[in-house]
PDB file as gemmi writes it, atoms N, CA and C in Angstrom:
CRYST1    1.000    1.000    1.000  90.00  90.00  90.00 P 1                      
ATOM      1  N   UNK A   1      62.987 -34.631   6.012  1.00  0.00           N  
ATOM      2  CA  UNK A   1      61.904 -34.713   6.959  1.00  0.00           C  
ATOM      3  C   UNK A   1      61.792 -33.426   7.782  1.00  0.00           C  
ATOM      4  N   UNK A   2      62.859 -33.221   7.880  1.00  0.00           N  
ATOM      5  CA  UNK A   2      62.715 -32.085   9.013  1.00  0.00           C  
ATOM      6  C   UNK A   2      62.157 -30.032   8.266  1.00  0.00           C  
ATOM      7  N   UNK A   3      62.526 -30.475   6.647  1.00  0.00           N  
ATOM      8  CA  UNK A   3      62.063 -29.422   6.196  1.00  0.00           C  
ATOM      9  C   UNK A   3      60.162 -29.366   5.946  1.00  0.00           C  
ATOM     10  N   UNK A   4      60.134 -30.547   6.163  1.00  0.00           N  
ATOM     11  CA  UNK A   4      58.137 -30.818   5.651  1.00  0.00           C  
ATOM     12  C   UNK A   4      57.979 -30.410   6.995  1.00  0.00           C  
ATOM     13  N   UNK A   5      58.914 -30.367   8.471  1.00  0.00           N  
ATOM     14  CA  UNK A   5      58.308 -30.350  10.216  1.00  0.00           C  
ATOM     15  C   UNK A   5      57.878 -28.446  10.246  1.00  0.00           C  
ATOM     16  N   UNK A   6      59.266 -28.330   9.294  1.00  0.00           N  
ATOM     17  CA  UNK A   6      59.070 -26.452   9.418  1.00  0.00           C  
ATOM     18  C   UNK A   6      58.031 -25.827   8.978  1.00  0.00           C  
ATOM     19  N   UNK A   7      58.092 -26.242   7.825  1.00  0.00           N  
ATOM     20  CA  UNK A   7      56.357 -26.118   6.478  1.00  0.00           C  
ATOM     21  C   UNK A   7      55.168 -26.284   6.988  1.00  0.00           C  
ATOM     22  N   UNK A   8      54.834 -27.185   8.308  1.00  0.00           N  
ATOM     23  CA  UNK A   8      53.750 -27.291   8.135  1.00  0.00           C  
ATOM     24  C   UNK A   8      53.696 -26.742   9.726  1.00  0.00           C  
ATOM     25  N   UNK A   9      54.513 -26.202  10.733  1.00  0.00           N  
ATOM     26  CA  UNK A   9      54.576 -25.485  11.598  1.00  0.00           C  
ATOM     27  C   UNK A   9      53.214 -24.273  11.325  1.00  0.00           C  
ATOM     28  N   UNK A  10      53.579 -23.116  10.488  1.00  0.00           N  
ATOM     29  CA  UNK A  10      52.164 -21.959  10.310  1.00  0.00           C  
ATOM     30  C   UNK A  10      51.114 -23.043  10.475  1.00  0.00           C  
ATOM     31  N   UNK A  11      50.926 -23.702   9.635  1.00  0.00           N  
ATOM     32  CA  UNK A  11      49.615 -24.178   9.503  1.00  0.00           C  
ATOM     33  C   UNK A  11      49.376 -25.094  10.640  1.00  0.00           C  
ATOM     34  N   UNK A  12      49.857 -25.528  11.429  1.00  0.00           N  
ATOM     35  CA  UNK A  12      49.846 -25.773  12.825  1.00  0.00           C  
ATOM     36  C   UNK A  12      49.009 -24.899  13.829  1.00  0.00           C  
ATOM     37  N   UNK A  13      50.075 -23.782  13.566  1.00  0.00           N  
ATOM     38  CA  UNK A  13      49.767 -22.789  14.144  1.00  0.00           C  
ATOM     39  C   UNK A  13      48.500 -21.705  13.812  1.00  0.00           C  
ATOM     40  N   UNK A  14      47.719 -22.179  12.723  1.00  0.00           N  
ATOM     41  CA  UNK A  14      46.299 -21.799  12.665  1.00  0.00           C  
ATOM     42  C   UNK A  14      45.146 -22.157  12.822  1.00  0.00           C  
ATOM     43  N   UNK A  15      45.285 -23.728  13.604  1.00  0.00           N  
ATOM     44  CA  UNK A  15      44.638 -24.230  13.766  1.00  0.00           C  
ATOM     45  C   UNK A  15      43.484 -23.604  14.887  1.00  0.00           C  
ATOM     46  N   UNK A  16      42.636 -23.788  15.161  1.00  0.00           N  
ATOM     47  CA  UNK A  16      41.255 -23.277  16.285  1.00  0.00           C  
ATOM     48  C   UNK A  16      42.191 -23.849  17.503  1.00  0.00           C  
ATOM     49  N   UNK A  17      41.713 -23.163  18.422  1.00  0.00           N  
ATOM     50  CA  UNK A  17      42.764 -23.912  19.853  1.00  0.00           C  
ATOM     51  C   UNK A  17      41.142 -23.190  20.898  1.00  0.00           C  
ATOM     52  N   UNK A  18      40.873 -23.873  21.752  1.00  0.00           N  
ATOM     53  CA  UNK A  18      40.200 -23.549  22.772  1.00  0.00           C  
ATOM     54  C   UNK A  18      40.656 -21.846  23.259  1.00  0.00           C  
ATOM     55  N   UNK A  19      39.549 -21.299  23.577  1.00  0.00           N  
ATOM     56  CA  UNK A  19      39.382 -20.133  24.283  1.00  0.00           C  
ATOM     57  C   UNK A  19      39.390 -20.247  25.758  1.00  0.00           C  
ATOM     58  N   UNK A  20      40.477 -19.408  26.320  1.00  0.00           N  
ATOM     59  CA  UNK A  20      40.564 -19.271  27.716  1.00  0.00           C  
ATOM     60  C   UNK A  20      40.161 -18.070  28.026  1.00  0.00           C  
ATOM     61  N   UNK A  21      38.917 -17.953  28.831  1.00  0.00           N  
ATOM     62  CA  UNK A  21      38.387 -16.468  29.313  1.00  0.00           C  
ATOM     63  C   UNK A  21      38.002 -16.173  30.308  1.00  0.00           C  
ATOM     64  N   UNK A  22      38.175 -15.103  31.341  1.00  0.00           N  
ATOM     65  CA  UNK A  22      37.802 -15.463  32.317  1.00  0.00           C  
ATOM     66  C   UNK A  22      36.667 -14.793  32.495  1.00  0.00           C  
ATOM     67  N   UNK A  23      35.689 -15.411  32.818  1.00  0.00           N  
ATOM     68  CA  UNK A  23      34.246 -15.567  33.790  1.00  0.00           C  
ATOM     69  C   UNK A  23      33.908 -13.200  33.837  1.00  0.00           C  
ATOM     70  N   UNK A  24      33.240 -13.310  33.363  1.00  0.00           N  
ATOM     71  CA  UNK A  24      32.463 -11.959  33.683  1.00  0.00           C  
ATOM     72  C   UNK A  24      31.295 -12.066  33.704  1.00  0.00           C  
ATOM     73  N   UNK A  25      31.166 -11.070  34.799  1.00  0.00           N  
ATOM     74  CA  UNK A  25      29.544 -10.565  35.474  1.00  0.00           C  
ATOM     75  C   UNK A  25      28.674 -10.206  34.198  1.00  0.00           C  
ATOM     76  N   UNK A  26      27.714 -10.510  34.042  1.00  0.00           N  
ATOM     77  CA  UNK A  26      27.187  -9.963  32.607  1.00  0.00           C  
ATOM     78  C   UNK A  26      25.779  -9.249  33.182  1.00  0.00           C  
ATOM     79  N   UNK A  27      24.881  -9.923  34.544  1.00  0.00           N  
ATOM     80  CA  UNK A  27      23.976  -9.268  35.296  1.00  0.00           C  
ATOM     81  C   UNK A  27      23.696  -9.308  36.439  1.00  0.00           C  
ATOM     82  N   UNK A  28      23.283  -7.993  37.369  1.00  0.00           N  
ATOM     83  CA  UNK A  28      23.597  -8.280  39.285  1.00  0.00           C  
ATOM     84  C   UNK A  28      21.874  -8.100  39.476  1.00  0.00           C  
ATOM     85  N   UNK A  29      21.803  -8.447  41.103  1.00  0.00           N  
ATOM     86  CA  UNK A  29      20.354  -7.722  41.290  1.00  0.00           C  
ATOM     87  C   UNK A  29      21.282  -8.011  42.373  1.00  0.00           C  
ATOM     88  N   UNK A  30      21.250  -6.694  43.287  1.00  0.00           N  
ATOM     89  CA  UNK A  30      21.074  -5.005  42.528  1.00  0.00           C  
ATOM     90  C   UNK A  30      21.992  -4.693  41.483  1.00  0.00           C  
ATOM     91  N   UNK A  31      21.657  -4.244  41.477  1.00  0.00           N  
ATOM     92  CA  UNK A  31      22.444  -3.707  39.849  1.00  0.00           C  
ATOM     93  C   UNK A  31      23.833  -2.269  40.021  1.00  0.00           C  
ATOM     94  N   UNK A  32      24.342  -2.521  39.302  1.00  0.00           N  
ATOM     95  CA  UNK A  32      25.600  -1.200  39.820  1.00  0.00           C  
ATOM     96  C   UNK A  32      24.980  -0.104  40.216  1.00  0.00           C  
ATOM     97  N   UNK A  33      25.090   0.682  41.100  1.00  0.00           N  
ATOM     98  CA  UNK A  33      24.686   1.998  41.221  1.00  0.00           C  
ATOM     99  C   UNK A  33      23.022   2.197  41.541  1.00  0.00           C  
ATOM    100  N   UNK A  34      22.370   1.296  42.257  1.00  0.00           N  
ATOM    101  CA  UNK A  34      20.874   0.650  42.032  1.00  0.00           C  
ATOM    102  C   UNK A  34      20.586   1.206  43.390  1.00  0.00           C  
ATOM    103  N   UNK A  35      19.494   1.779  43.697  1.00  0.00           N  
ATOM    104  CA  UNK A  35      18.575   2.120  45.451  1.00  0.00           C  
ATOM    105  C   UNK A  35      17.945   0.487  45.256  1.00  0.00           C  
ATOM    106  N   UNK A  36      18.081   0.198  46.483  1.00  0.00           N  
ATOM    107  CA  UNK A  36      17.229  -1.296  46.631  1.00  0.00           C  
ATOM    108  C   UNK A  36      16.492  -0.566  48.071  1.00  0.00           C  
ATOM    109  N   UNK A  37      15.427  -1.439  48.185  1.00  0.00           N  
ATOM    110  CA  UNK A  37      14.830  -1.077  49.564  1.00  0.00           C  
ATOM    111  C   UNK A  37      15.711  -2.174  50.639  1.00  0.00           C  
ATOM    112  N   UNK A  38      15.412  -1.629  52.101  1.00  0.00           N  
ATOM    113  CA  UNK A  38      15.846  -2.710  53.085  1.00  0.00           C  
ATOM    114  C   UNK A  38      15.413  -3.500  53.914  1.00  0.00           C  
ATOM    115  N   UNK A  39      15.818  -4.604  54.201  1.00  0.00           N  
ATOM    116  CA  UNK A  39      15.306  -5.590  54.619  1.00  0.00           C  
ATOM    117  C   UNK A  39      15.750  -6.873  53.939  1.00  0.00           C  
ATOM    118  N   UNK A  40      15.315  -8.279  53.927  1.00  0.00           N  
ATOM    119  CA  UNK A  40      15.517  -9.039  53.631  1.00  0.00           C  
ATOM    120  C   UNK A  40      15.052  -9.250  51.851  1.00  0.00           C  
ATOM    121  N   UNK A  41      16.590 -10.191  51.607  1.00  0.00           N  
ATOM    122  CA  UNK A  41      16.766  -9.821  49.895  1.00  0.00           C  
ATOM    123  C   UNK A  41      18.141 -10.856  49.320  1.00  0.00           C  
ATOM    124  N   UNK A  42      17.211 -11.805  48.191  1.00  0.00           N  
ATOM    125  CA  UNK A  42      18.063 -12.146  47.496  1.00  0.00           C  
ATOM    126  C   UNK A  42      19.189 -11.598  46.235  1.00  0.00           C  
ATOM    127  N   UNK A  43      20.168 -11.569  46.780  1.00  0.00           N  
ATOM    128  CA  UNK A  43      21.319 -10.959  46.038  1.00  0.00           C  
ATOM    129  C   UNK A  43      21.871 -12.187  44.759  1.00  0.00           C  
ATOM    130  N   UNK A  44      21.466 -11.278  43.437  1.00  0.00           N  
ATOM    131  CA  UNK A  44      21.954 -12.544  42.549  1.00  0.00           C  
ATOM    132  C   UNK A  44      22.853 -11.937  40.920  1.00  0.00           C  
ATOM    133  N   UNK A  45      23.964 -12.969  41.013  1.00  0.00           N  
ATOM    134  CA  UNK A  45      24.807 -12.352  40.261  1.00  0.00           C  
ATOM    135  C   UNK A  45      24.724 -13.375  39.184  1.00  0.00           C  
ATOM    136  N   UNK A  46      25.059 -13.313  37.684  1.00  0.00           N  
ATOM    137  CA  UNK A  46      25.172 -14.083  36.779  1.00  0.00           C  
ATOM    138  C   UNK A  46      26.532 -13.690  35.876  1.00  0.00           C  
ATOM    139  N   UNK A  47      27.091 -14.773  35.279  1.00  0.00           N  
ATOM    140  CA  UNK A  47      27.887 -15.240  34.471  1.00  0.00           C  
ATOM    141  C   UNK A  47      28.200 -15.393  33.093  1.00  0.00           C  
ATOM    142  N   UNK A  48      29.440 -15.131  32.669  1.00  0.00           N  
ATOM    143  CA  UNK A  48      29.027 -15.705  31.155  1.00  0.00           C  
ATOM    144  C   UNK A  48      30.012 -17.081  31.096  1.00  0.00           C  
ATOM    145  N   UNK A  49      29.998 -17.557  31.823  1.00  0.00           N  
ATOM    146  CA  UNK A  49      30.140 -19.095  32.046  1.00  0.00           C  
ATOM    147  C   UNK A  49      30.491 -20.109  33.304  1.00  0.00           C  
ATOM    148  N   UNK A  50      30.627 -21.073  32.919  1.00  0.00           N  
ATOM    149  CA  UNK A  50      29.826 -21.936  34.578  1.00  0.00           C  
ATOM    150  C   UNK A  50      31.173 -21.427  35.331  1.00  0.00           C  
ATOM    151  N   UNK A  51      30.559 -21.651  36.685  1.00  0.00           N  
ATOM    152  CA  UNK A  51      32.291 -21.565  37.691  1.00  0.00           C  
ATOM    153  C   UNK A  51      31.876 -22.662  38.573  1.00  0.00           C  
ATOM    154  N   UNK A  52      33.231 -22.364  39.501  1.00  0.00           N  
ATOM    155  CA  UNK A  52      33.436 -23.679  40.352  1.00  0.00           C  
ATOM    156  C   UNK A  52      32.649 -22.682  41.738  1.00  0.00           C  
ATOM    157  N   UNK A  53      31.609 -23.489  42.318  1.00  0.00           N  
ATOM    158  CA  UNK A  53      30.995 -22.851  42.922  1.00  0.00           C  
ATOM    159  C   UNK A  53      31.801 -22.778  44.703  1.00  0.00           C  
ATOM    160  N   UNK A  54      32.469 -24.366  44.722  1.00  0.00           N  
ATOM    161  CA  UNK A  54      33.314 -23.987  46.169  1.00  0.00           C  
ATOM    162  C   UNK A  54      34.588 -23.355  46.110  1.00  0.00           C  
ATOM    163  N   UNK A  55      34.788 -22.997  45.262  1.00  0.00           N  
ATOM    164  CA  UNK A  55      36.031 -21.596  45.152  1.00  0.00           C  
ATOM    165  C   UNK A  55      35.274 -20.390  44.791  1.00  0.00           C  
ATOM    166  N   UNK A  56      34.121 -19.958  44.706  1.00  0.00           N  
ATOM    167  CA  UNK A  56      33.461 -18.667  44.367  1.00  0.00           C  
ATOM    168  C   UNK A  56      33.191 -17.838  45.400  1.00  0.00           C  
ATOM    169  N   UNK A  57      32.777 -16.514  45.818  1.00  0.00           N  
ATOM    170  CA  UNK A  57      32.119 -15.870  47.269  1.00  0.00           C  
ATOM    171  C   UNK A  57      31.752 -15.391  46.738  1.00  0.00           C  
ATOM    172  N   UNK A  58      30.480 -14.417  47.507  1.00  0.00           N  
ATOM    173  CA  UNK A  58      30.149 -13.367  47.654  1.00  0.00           C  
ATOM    174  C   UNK A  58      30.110 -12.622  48.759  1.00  0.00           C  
ATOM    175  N   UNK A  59      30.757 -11.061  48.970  1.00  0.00           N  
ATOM    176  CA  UNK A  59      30.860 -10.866  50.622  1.00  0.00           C  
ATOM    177  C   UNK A  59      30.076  -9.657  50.559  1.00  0.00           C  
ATOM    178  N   UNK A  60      28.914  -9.129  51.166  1.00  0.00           N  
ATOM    179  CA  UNK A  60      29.089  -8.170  51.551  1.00  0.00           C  
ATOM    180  C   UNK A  60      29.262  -7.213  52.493  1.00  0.00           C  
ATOM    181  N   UNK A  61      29.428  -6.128  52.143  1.00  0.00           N  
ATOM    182  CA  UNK A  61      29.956  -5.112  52.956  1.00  0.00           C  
ATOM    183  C   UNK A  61      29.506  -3.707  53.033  1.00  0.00           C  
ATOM    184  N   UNK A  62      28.839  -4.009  54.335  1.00  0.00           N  
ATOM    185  CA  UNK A  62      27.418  -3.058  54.783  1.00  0.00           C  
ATOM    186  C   UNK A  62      27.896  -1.739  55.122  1.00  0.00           C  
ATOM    187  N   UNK A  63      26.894  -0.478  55.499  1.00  0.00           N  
ATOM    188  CA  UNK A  63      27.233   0.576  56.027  1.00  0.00           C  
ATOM    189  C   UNK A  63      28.137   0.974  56.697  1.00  0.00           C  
ATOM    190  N   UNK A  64      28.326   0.036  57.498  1.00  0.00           N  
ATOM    191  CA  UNK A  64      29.247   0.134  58.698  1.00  0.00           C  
ATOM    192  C   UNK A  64      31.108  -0.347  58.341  1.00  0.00           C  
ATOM    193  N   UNK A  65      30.994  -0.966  56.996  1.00  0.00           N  
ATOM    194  CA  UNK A  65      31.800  -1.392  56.293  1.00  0.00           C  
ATOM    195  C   UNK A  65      32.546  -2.820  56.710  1.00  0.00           C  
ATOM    196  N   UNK A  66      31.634  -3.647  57.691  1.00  0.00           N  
ATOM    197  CA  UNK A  66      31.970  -4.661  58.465  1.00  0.00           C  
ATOM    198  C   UNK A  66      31.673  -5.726  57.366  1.00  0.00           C  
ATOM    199  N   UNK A  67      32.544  -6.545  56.707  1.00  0.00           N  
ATOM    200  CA  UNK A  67      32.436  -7.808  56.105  1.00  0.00           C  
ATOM    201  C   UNK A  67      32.009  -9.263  56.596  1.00  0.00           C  
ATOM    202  N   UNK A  68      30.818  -8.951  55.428  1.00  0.00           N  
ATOM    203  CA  UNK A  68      30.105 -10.865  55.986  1.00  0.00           C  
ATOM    204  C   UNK A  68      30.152 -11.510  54.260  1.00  0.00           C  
ATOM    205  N   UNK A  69      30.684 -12.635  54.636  1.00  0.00           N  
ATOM    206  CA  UNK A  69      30.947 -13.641  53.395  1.00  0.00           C  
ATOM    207  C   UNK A  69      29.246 -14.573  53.491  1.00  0.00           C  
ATOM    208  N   UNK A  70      28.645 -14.266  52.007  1.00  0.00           N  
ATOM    209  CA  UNK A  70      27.442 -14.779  52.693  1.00  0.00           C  
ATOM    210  C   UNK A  70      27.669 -16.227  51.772  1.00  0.00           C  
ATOM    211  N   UNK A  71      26.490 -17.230  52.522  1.00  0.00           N  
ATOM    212  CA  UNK A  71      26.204 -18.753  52.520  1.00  0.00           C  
ATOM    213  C   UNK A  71      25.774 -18.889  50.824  1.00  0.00           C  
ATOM    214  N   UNK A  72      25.824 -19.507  49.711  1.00  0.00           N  
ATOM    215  CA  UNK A  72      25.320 -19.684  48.741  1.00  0.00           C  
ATOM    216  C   UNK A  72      24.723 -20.322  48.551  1.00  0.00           C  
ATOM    217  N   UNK A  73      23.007 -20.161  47.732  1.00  0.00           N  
ATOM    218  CA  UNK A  73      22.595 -20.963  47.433  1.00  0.00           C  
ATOM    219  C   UNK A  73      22.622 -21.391  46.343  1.00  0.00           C  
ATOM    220  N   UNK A  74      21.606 -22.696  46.089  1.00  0.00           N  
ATOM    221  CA  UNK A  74      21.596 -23.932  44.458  1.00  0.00           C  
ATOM    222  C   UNK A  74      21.380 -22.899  43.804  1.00  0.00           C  
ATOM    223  N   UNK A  75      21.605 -23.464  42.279  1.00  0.00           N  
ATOM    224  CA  UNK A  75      21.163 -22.928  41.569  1.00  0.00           C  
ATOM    225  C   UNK A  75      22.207 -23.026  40.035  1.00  0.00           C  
ATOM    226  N   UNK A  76      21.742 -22.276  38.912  1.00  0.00           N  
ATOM    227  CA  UNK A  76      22.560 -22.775  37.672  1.00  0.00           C  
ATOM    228  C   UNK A  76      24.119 -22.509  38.153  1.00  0.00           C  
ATOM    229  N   UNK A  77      24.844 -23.317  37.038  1.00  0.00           N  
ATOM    230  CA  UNK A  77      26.407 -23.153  36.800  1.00  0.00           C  
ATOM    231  C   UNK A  77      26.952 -21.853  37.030  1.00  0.00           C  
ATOM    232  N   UNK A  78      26.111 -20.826  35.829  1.00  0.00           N  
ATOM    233  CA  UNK A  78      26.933 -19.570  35.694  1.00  0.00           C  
ATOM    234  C   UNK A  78      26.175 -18.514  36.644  1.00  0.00           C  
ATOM    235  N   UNK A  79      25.642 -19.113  37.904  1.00  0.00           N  
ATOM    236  CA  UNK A  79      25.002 -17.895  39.065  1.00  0.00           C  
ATOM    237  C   UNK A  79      25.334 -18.120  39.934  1.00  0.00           C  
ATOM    238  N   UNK A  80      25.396 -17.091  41.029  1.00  0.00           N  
ATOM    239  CA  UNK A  80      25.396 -17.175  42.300  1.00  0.00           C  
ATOM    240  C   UNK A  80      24.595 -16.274  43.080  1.00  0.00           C  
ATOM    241  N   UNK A  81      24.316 -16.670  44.126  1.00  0.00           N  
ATOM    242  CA  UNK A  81      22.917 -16.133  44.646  1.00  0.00           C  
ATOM    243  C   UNK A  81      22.920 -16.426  45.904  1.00  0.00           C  
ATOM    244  N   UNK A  82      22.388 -15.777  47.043  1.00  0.00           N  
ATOM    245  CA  UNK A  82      22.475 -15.548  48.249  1.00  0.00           C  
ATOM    246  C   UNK A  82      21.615 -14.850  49.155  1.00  0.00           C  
ATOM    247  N   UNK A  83      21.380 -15.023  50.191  1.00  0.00           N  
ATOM    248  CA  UNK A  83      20.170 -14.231  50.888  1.00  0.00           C  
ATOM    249  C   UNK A  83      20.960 -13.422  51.881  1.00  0.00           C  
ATOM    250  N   UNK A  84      20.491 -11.692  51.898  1.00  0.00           N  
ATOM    251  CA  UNK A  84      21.021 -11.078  53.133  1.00  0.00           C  
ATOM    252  C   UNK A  84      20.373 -10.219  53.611  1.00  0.00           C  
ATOM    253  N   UNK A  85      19.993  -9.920  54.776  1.00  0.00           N  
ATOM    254  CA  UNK A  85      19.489  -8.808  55.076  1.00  0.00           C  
ATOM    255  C   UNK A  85      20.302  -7.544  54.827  1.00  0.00           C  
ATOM    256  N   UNK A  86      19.615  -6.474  54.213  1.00  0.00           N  
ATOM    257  CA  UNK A  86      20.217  -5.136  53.978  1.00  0.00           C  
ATOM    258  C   UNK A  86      19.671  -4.029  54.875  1.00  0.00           C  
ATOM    259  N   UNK A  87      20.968  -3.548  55.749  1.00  0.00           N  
ATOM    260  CA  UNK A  87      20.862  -2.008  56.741  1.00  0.00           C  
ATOM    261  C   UNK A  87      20.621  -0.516  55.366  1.00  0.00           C  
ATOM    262  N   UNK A  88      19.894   0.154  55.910  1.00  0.00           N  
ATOM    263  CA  UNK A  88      19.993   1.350  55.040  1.00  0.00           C  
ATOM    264  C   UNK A  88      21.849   2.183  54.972  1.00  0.00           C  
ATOM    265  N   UNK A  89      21.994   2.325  53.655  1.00  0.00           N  
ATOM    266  CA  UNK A  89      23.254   2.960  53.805  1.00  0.00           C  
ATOM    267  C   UNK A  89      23.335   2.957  52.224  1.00  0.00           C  
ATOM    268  N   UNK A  90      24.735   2.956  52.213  1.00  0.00           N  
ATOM    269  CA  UNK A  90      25.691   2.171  50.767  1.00  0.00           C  
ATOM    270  C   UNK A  90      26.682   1.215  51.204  1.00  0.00           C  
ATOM    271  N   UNK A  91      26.413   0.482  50.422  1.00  0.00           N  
ATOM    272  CA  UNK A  91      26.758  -1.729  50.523  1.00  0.00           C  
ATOM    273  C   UNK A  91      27.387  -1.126  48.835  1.00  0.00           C  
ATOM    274  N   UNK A  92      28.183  -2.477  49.149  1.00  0.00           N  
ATOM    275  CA  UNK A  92      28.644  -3.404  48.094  1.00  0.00           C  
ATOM    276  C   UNK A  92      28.706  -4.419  48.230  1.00  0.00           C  
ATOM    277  N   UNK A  93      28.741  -5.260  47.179  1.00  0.00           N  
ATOM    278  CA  UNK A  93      28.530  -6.858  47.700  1.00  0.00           C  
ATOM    279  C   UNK A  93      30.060  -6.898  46.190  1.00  0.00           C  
ATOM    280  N   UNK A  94      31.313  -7.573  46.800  1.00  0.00           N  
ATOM    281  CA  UNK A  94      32.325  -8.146  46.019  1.00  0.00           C  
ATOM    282  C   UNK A  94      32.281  -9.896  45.810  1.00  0.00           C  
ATOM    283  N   UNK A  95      32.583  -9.425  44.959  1.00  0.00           N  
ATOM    284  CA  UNK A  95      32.422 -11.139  44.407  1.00  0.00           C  
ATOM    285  C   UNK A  95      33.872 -11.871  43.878  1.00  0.00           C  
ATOM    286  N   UNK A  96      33.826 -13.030  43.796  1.00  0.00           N  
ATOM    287  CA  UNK A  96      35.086 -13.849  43.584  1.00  0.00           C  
ATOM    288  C   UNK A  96      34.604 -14.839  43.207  1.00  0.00           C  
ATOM    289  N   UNK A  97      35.015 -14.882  42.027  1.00  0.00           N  
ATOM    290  CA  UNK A  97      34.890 -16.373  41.018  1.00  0.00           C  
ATOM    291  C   UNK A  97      35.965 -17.174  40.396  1.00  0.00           C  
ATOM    292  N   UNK A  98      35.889 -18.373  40.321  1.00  0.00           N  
ATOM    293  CA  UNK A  98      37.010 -19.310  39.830  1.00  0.00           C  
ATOM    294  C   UNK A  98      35.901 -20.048  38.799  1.00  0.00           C  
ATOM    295  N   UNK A  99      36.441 -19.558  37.476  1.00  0.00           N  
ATOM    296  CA  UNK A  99      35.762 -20.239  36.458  1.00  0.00           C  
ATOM    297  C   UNK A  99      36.424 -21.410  36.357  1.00  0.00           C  
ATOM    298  N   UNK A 100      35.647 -22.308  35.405  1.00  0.00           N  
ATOM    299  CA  UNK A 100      35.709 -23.941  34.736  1.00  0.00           C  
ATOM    300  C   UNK A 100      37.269 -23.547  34.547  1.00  0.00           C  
ATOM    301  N   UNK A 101      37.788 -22.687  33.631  1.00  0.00           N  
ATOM    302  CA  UNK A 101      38.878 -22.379  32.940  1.00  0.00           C  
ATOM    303  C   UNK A 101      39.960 -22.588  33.631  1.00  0.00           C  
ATOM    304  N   UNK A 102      39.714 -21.755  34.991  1.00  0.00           N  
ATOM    305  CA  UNK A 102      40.651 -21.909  36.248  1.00  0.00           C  
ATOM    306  C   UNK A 102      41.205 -20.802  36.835  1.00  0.00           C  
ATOM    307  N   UNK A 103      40.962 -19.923  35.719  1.00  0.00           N  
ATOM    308  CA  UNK A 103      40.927 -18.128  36.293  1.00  0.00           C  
ATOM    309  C   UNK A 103      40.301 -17.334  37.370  1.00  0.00           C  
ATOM    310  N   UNK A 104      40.659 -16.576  37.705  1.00  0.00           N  
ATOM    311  CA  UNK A 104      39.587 -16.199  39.332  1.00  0.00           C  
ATOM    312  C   UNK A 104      39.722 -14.769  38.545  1.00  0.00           C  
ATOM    313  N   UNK A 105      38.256 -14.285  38.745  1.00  0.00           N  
ATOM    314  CA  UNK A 105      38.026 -13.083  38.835  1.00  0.00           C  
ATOM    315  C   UNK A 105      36.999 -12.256  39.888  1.00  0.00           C  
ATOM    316  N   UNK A 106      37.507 -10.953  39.873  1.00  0.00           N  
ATOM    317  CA  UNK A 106      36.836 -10.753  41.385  1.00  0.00           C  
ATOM    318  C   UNK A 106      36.301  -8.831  40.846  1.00  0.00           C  
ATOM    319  N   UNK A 107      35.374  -8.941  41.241  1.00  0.00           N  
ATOM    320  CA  UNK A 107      34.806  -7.001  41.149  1.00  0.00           C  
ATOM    321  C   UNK A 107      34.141  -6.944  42.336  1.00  0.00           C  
ATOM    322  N   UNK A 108      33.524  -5.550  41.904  1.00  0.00           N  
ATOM    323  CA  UNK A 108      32.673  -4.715  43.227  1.00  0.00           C  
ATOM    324  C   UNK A 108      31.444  -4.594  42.243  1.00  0.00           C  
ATOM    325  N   UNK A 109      29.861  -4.475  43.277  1.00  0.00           N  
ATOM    326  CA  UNK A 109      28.676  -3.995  42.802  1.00  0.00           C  
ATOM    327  C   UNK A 109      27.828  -3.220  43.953  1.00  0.00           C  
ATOM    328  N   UNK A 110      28.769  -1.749  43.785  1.00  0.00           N  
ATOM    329  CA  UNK A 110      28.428  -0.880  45.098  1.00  0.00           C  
ATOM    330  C   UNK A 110      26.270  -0.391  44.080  1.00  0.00           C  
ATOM    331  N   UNK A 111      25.587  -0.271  45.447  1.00  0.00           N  
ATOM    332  CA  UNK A 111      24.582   0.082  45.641  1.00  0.00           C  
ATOM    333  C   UNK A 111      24.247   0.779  47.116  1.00  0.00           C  
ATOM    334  N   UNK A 112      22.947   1.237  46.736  1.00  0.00           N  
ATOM    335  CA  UNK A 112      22.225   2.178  48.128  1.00  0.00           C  
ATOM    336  C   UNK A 112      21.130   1.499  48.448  1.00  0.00           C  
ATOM    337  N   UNK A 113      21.153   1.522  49.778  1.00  0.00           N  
ATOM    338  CA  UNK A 113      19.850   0.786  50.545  1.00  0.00           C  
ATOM    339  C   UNK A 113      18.878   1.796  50.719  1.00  0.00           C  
ATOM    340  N   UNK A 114      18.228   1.716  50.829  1.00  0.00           N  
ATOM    341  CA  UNK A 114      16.993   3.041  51.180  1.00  0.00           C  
ATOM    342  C   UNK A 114      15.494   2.350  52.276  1.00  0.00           C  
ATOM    343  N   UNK A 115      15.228   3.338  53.033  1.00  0.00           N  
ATOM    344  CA  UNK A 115      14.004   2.855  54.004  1.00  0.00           C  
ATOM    345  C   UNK A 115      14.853   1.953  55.112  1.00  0.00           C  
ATOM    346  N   UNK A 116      13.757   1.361  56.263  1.00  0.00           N  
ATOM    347  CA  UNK A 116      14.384   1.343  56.702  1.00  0.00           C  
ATOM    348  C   UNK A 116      13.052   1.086  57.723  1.00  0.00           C  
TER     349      UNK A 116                                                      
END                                                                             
């Protein structure tokens, strides 16, 4: 018995097994490296798969380099989206996600404000 347990071990072991991946940005508005005008503006990031939206942020972090974690609104699984007013400068808005999977991943999407 125990020689048929060894034998069929590989082939065990080739079986399809679920993919664990974690959650990447696939599109921002603004976009990396993007002039946005200033003033009031929905900031929206997308996914390549759903996350857990009360473990997710988005913060940004204005001219002055003072951090505000902004409020999220509805919207699909794999987005997040938010309203902020933008000062003229260079912002980034960092993000933090906890996918379905259970992985957290986190980047930067530095941009320039312009006008004013």
């Amino acid at each position: 018995m125990s020689r048929r347990l060894w034998l069929g071990l590989p082939a065990l072991a080739a079986l399809p097994r679920p993919a664990w991946a974690h959650a990447i940005l696939v599109q921002s508005d603004p976009a990396h490296e993007a002039e946005v005008p200033a003033g009031e503006r929905v900031l929206t990031f997308r996914f390549n798969s759903r996350l857990d939206r009360m473990r997710s942020r988005l913060t940004l972090i204005g001219p002055d380099r003072r951090q505000t974690v902004l409020a999220l609104l509805q919207g699909p699984d794999d987005v997040l989206s938010a309203q902020a007013v933008l000062a003229p400068g260079k912002a980034t808005v960092r993000w933090q996600v906890l996918a379905i999977d259970g992985h957290i991943t986190r980047g930067d999407v530095p941009f320039t404000v312009v006008g004013g």
